[in-house]
VMD Tcl script that draws the C-alpha trace (Angstrom):
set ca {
  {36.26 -23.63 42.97}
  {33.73 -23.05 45.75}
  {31.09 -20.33 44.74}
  {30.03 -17.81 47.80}
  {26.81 -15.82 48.12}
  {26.97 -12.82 50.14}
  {23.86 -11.05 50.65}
  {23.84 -7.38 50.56}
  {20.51 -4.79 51.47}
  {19.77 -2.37 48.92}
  {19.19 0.64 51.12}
  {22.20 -0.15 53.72}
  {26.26 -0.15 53.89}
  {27.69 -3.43 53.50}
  {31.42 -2.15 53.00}
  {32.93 -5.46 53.52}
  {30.80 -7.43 51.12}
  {31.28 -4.78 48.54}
  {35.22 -4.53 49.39}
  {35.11 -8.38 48.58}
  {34.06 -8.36 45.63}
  {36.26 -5.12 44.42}
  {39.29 -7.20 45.73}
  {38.15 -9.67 43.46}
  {37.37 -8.14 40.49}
  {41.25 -6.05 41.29}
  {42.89 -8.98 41.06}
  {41.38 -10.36 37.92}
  {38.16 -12.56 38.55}
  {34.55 -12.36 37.85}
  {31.76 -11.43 39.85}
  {27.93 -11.81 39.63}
  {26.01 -8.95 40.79}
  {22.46 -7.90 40.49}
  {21.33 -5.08 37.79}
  {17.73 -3.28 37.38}
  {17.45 -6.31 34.54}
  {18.80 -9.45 35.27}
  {22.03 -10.67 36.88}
  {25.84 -9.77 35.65}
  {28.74 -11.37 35.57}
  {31.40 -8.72 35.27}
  {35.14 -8.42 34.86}
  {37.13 -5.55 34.54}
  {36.71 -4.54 31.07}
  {40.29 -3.27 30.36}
  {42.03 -6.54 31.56}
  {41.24 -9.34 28.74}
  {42.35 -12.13 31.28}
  {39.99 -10.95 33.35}
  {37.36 -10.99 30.38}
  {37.95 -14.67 29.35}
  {37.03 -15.74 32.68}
  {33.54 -15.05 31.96}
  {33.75 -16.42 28.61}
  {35.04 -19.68 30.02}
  {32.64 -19.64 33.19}
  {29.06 -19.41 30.51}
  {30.61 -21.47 27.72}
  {30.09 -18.05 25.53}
  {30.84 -17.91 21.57}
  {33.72 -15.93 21.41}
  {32.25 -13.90 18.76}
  {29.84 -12.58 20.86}
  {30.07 -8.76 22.66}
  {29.45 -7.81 26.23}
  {27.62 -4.64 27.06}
  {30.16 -2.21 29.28}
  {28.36 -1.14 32.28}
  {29.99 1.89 34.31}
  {29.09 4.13 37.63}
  {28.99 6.91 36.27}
  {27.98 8.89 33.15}
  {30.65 11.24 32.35}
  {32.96 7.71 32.54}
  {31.58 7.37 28.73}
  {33.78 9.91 27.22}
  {36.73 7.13 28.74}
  {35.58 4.28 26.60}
  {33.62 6.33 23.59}
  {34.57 8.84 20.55}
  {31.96 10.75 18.30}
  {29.76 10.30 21.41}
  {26.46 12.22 18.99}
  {23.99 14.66 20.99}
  {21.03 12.36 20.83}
  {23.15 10.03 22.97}
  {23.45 12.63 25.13}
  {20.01 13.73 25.16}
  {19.37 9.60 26.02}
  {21.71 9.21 28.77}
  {20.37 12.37 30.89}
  {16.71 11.48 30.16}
  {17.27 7.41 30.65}
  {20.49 7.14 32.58}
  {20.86 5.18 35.05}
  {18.66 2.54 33.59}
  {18.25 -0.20 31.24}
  {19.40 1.18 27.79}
  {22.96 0.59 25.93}
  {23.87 2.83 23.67}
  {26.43 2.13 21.27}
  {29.36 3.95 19.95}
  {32.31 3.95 18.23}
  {35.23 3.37 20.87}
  {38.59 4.78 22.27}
  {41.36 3.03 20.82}
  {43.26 1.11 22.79}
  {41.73 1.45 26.58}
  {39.09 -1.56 26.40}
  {40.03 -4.84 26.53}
  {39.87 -6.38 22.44}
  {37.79 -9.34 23.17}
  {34.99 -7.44 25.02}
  {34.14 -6.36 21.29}
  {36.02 -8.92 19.10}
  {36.22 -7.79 15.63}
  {34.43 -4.05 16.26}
  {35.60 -0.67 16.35}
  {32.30 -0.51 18.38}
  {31.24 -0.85 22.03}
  {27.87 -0.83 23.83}
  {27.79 0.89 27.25}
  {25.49 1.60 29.92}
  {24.89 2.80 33.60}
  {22.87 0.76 35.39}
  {19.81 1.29 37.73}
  {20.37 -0.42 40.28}
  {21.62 0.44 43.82}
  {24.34 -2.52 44.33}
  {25.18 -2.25 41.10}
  {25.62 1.22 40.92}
  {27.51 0.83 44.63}
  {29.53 -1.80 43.31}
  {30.56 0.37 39.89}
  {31.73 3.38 42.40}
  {33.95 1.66 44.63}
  {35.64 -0.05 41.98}
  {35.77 2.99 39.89}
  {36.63 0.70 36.56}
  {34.31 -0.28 33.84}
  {32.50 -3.69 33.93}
  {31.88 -5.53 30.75}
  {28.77 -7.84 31.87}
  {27.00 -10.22 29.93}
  {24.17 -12.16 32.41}
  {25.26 -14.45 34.60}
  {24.13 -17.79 32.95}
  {25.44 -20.45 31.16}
  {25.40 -19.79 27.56}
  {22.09 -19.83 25.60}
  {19.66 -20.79 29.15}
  {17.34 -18.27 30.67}
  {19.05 -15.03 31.81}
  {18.77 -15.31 35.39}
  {16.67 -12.82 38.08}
  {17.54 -14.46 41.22}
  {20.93 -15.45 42.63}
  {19.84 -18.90 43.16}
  {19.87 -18.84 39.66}
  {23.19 -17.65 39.00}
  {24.11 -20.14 41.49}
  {22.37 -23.32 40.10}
  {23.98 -22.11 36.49}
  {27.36 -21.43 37.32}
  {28.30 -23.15 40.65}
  {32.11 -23.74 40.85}
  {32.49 -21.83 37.78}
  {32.66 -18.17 39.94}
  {34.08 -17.34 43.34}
  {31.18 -14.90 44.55}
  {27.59 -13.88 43.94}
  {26.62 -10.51 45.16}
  {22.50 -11.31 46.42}
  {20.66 -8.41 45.99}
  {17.61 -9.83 45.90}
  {14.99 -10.54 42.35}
  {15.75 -7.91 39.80}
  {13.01 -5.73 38.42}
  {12.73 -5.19 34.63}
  {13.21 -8.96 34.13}
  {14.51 -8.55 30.55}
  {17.75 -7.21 29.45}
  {18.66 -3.75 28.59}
  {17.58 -2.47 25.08}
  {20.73 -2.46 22.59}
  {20.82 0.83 20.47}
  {23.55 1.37 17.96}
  {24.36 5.29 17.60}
  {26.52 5.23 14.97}
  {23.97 4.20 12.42}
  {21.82 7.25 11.49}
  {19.06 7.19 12.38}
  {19.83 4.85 15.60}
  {19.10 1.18 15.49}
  {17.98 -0.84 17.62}
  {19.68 -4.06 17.49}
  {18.30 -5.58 20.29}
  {14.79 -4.62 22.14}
  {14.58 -4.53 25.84}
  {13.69 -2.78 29.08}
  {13.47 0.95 27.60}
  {11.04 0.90 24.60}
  {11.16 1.69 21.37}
  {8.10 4.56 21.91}
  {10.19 6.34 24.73}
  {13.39 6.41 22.76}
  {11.37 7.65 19.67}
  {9.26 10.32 22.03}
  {12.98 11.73 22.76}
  {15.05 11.60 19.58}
  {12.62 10.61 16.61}
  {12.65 7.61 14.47}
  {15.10 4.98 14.62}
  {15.31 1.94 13.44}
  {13.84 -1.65 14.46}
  {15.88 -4.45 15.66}
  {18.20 -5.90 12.56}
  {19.29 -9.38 12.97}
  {22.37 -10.71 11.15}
  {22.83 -13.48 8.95}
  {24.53 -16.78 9.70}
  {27.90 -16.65 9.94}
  {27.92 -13.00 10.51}
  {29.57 -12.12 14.21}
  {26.52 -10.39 16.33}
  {27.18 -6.52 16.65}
  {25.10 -6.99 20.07}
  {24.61 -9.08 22.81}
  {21.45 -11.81 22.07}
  {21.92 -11.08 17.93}
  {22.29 -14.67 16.31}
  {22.63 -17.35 19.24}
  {19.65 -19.55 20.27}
  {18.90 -17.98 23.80}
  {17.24 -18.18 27.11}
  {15.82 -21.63 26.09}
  {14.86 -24.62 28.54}
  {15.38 -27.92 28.66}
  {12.71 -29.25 26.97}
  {11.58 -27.80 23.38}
  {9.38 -24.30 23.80}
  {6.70 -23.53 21.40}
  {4.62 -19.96 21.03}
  {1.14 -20.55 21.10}
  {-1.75 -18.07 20.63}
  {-2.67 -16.23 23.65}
  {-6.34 -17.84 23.54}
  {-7.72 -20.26 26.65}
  {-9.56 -22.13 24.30}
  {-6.59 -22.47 21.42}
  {-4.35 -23.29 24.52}
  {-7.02 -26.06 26.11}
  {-6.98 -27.48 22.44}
  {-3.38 -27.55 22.54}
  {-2.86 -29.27 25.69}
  {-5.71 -31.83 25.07}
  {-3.87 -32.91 22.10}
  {-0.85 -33.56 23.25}
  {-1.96 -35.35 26.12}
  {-3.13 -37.60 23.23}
  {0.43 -38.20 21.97}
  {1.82 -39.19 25.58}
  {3.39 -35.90 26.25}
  {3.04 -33.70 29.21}
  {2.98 -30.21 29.32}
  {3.63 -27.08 30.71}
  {2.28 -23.73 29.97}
  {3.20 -20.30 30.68}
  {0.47 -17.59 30.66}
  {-1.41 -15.37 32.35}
  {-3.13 -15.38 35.28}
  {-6.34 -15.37 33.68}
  {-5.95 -18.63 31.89}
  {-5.21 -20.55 34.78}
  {-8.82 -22.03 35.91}
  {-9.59 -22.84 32.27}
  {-5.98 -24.56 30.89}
  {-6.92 -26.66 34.24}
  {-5.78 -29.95 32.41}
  {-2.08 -28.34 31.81}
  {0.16 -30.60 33.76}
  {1.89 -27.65 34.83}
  {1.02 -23.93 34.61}
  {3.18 -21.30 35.08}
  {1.58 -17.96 35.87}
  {3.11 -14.69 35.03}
  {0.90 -11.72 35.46}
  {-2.26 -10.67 34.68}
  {-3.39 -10.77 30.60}
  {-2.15 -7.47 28.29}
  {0.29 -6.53 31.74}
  {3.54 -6.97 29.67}
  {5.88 -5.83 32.54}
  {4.94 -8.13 34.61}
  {5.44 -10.53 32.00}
  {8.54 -9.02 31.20}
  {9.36 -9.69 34.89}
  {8.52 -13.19 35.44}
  {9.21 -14.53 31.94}
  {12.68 -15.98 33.22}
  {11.69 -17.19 36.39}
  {8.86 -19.31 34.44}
  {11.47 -20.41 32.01}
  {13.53 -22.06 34.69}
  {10.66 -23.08 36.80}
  {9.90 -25.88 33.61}
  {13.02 -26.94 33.62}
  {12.09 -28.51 37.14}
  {9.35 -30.38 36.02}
  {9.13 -33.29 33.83}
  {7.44 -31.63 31.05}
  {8.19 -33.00 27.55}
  {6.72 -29.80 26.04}
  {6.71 -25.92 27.11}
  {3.60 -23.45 25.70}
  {4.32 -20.02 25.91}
  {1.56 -17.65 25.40}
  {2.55 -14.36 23.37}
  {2.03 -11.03 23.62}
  {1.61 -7.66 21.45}
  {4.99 -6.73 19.81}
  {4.52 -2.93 21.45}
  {6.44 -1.93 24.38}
  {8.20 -4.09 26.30}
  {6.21 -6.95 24.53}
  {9.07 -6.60 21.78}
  {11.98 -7.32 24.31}
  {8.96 -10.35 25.66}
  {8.56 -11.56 22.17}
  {12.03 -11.58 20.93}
  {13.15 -13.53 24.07}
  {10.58 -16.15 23.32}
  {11.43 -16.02 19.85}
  {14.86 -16.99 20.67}
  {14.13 -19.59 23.37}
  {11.88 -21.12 20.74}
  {14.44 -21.20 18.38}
  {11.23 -19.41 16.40}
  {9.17 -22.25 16.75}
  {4.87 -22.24 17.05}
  {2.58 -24.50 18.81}
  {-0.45 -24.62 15.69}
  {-3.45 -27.66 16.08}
}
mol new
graphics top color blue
foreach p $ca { graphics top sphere $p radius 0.5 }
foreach p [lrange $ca 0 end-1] q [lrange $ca 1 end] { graphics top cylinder $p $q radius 0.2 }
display resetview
């Protein structure tokens, strides 16, 4: 299968590139297309042919749910039942944008394997002007998990999704790097209170400033299928093995001194401010000035997959506060560490 980018602008018509990829997604394929968060891949989420594609194209458990996106928000009402009025009160205040919200579903009108093994389904509008465009001329619901192979970095580029999935897809909508950088925040509205089961691009603080207390992310147990997208799967991990290390110049310098004493060379991902001092790094990997966690949030990925085309036997990732969108940062890393920390 040959995979074709078509660029689109974000401000400007582009009817034919947008008709292509409705034609596709019609007649039962998958699509990659660009989100406020990271890149989809979407298939109509009432056809499950259509939905095994992109199973098949990321090597994806089967066990694992995709998020529904739609164009617009009354669509919910579709695809939802018991839809509660905190929900509601979320979706006008945070709508379009980079929250999924959770609720029990319709019988019978979204595909079974979108949510295999739930009466559940997470949905959400996203804020993003091809998305969005692309969601309104196709007038259908999307489910769209990122467009990556299973368990790598969640990609913010379309040279990404191309590098990941090449001859796996027929198209990639290009509108340009994505903004948030991290996916949407999961929150499950049929616990009460809410829960977040996965952390993300809307905070826990806004959410909480809106409807009160809810709870923090709960992760399942082995063998348990994930209620959420990113739940129990190693994720977004390189090639070579990612540690968390101290957010320190000096406990990073140590680090990197050492290991150059085993043979091994390194790369590190930190701030901006670190870079002069972790000069002996064999590569560094900058990603926003210190305490700025959405620019970390933002460039996170793209540092991922930028050691991946190095030769780097070892990856340090400096952390961040677990407050804002330093819990979606921090859980990501967690993941693509497979929990594991860099200590001399």
């Amino acid at each position: 299968m040959d995979t074709e980018i078509i660029s689109v602008d974000n401000h400007v018509g582009n009817f034919l590139s947008y008709q292509r990829a409705v034609d596709i997604l019609k007649n039962g394929g998958v699509v990659a297309f660009p989100t406020e968060t990271v890149y989809g891949l979407g298939a109509v989420a009432t056809d499950a042919n259509a939905v095994q594609k992109i199973f098949d194209a990321k090597g994806r458990p089967s066990d694992n749910p995709l998020i529904v996106h739609i164009g617009n928000k009354k669509d919910v009402d579709k695809y939802a039942v018991d839809v509660p009025d905190d929900a509601k009160k979320l979706m006008d205040a945070y709508w379009p944008g980079p929250l999924t919200l959770v609720f029990n579903k319709r019988p019978g009108v979204i595909a079974e394997n979108v949510t295999p093994g739930f009466e559940t389904v997470g949905i959400r509008m996203p804020d993003h002007p091809v998305a969005l465009e692309l969601l309104q001329k196709l007038d259908m619901p999307l489910a769209a998990p990122s467009a990556n192979r299973s368990g790598k970095p969640s990609p913010t580029e379309a040279n990404h999704v191309f590098t990941d999935l090449q001859g796996r897809i027929p198209l990639i909508v290009d509108g340009g790097r994505t903004g948030v950088g991290v996916e949407s925040t999961v929150l499950d509205m049929t616990t009460v209170p809410p829960t977040i089961l996965r952390p993300g691009g809307l905070t826990r603080e806004m959410i909480e400033e809106l409807i009160g207390h809810v709870h923090a992310e709960s992760e399942v147990s082995k063998g348990d299928a994930p209620k959420a997208p990113g739940m129990k799967y190693m994720h977004y991990a390189p090639e070579s093995p990612l540690y968390i290390i101290q957010a320190d110049e000096k406990v990073i310098q140590d680090a990197v001194n050492a290991l150059h004493n085993e043979g091994k060379r390194v790369a590190v991902i930190g701030p901006d401010e670190f870079r002069v001092k972790v000069d002996e790094a064999d590569w560094y990997f900058s990603v926003g000035p210190l305490h700025d966690q959405e620019a970390l949030a933002t460039n996170l990925y793209g540092a991922i997959r930028q050691c991946d085309l190095t030769e780097a036997d070892i990856i340090l990732a400096a952390e961040t506060e677990w407050t804002g969108v330093g819990a979606a940062v921090m859980n990501r890393l967690v993941k693509a560490a497979d929990g594991k920390r860099y200590l001399l």
